[in-house]
N, C-alpha and C positions, 0 to 999 in steps of 0.2 A: 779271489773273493767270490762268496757265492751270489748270483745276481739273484734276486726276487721278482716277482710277474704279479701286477696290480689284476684284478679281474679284467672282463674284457669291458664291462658297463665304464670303467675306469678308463681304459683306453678310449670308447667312443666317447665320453667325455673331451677326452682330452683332442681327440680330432675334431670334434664339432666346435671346441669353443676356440681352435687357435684359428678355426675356417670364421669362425663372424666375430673373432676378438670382442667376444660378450659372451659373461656366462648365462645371461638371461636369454637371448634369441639362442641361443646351444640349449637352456635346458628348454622352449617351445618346440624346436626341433625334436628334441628326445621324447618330449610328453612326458619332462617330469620336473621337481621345482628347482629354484636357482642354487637352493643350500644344497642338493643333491649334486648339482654339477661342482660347485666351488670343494664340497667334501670329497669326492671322488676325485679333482684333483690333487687336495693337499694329502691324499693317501698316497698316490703314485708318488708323490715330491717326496715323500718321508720313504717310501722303499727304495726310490732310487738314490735319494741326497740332493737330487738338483733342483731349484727354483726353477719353474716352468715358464712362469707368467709374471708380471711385475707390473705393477701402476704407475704411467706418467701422467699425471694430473687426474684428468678422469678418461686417460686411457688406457686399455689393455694392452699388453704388448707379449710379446714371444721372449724372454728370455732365451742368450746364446744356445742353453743344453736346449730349451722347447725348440729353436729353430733347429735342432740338429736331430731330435728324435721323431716330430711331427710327421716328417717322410716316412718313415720307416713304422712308424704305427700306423699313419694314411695306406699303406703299401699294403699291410698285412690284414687291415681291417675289408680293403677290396678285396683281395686274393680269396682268402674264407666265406667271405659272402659268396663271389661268383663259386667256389669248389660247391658249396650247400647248394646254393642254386642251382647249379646241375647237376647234383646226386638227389635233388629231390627231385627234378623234372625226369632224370632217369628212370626214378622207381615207383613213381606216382605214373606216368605215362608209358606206351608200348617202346618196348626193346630196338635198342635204333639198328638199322642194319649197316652192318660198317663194310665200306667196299675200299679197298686197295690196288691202286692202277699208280703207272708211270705219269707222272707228271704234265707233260707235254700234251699224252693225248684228255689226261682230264680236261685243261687247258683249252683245247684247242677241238677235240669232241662232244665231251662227257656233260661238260658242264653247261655250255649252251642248251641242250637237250634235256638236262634234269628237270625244267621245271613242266614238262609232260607228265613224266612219272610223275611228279609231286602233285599236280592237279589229278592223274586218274586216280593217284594212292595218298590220301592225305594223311592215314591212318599208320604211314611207314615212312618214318623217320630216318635218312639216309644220312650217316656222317663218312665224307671222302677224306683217305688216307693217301698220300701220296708218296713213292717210293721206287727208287734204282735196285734197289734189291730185291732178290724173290724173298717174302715173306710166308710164313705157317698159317694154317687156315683152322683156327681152333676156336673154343667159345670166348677165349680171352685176348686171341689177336687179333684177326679181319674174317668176316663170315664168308665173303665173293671177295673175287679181285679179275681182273682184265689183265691179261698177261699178252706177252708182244713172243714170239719166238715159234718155234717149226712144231709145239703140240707133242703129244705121247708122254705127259709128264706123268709115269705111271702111279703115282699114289693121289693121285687128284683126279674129280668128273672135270669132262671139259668140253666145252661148245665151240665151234669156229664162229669168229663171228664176223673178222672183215680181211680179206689181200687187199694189197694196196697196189696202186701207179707208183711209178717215181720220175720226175721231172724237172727241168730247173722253171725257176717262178719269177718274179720280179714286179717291182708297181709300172704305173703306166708313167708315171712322172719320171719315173728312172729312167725309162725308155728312150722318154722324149729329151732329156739332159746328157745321154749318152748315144754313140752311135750302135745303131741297130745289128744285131749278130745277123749275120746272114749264114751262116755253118756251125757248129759246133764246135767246132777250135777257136772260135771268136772266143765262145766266153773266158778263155784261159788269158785274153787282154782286160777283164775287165774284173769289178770285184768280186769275189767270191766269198758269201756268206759261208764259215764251215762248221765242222761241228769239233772239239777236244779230246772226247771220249772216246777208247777203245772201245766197240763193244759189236753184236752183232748186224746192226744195221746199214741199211746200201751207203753209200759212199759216195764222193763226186769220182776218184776213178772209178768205178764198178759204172757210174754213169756213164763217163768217158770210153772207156773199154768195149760199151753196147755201143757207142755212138760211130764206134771204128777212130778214134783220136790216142794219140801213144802218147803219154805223159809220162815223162821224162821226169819234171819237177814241178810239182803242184807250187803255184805263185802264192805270194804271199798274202795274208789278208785276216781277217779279223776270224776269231775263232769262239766258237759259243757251247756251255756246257749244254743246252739242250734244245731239241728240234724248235721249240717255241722261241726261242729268242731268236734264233738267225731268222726265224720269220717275221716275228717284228719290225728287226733292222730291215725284213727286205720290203714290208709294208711302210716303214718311215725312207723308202728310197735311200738304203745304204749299200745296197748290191744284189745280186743273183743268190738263193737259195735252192739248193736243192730239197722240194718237196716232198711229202709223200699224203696221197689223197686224202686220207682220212683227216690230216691238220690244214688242210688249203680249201675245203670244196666249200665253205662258207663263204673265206677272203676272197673266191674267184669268181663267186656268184654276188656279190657283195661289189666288185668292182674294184678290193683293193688289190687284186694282184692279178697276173696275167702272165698264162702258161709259152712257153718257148721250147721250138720245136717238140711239137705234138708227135711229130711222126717217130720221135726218139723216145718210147716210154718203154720203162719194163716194169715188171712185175717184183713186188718188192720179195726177197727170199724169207721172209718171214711176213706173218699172219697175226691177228690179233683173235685172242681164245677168253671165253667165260669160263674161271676155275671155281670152283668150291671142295670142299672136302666130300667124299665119296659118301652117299647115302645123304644128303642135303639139300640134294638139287632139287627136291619134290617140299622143302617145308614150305610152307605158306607165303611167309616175307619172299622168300629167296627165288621162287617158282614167281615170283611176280614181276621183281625183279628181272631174271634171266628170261621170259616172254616179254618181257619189255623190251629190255634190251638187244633180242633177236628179231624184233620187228624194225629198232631204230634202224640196227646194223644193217638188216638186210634194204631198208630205202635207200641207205646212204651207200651201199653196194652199187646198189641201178644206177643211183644219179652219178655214180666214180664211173661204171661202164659206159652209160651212156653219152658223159662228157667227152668220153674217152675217143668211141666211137664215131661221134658228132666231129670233133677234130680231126681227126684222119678222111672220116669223108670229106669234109670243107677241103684239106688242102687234095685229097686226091681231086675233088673238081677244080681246083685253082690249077692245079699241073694241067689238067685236060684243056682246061680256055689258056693256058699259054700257050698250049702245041694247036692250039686252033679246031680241036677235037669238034665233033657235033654231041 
């Protein structure tokens, strides 16, 4: 049987009057009179066959089919609105620039920081894409993206923009609930936040490995699809995570977390890069963007170095007043 489709006036009809079960306050809503709401329903009832609405006494009421279609025209009468509403803010307004990064460091970098850009540039509209996959850099997919990996991707321009530490982290409540690592083979007693994914990033052995510790059989322990969740669990005090500066330097300055054995950090084998497609790097949005974000990068470089730094000296003078040094 072929279905039939009442106009859409027909349809907001019929969602407005089954929301205030009156055809009168449904047609004040509408701005139009009550024989237009009542007519636009008994058109739908006659296309489709079913009774919508029924009278008990002097009240309105939903008939079975009305309760069963009312969703489903509520549904589609939002969904069309909001697509209009954003294809007209689209074309009525400047072209948004769409960036595409991993997940984690939006999370955990990007996004804290956006609202900089957005107070110097308010005239550039930034909509973030988030994704495990390297994505094309065209007018129809993502303009910028933030890629994580060792750089040279030759059909893309590309910016360095941050190396990382890598460390394990932990809160301070954890600390105080469990007992204190004093080596680095301790933490293989205790929990280890991990991560699931194959892919190119350090690792708790490549941790282990720098630390001089031979791991045999990595312990058991809770496992997480991405760098951001095992740092939550390590800020809600459910174990040790292995860091990497660029997602921790807020939580460590912030007080929720707190670095272990400083003097064991390495330098992560991969880098974070500004890509766009080749001959783009200069258009207006994009050039603002990427000066933007090579000023963020680069503070947030010093304060990784500097913390860095700052740690090694504290415990090199703590070794010095053990051994009773001047």
């Amino acid at each position: 049987m072929a279905i039939r489709f009442p106009p859409i006036a027909a349809l907001r009809a019929l969602e407005a009057a089954a929301r205030h079960l009156s055809y009168t306050r449904a047609a004040e809503e509408l701005h139009v009179t009550q024989s237009a709401i009542s007519h636009q329903i008994r058109h739908a009832e006659e296309l489709w066959g079913f009774k919508l609405f029924e009278r008990r006494g002097r009240r309105l009421v939903l008939t079975e089919a009305g309760h069963a279609l009312v969703p489903v025209v509520r549904d589609f009468i939002r969904r069309i609105t909001s697509t209009l509403e954003d294809l007209s803010e689209s074309s009525e307004g400047p072209s948004a620039l769409r960036v595409t990064l991993l997940q984690s460091f939006a999370f955990k970098w990007l996004v804290p920081r956006l609202g900089h850009f957005n107070h110097d540039y308010p005239d550039i509209d930034v909509w973030i894409s988030t994704s495990d996959e390297l994505v094309g850099f065209d007018r129809e997919n993502a303009d910028v993206g933030i890629r994580l990996g060792y750089g040279n991707w030759g059909d893309l321009y590309e910016e360095l923009l941050l190396t990382e530490y890598v460390f394990p982290v932990c809160s301070p409540i954890f600390l105080k609930e469990h007992v204190v690592p004093s080596k680095p083979q301790d933490l293989l007693n205790l929990p280890l936040l991990r991560r699931s994914t194959i892919d190119i990033l350090p690792r708790w052995r490549d941790w282990f490995r720098d630390a001089g510790v031979i791991v045999t059989k990595m312990p058991s322990g809770t496992k997480f699809p991405q760098t951001s969740l095992a740092l939550q669990a390590a800020i809600d005090h459910q174990g040790i995570a292995l860091a990497r500066s660029a997602h921790v330097l807020d939580d460590i300055n912030a007080g929720r977390l707190v670095t272990l054995f400083p003097e064991i950090v390495s330098r992560s084998n991969v880098s974070y890069f500004f890509v766009c497609a080749p001959g783009r790097e200069n258009e207006s949005q994009i050039a603002a963007f990427r000066h933007w974000l090579a000023a963020e990068a680069q503070e947030s470089q010093q304060e990784f170095d500097h913390m860095m730094l700052t740690d090694q000296q504290n415990l090199f003078s703590d070794a010095a007043h053990d051994r009773g040094d001047d």
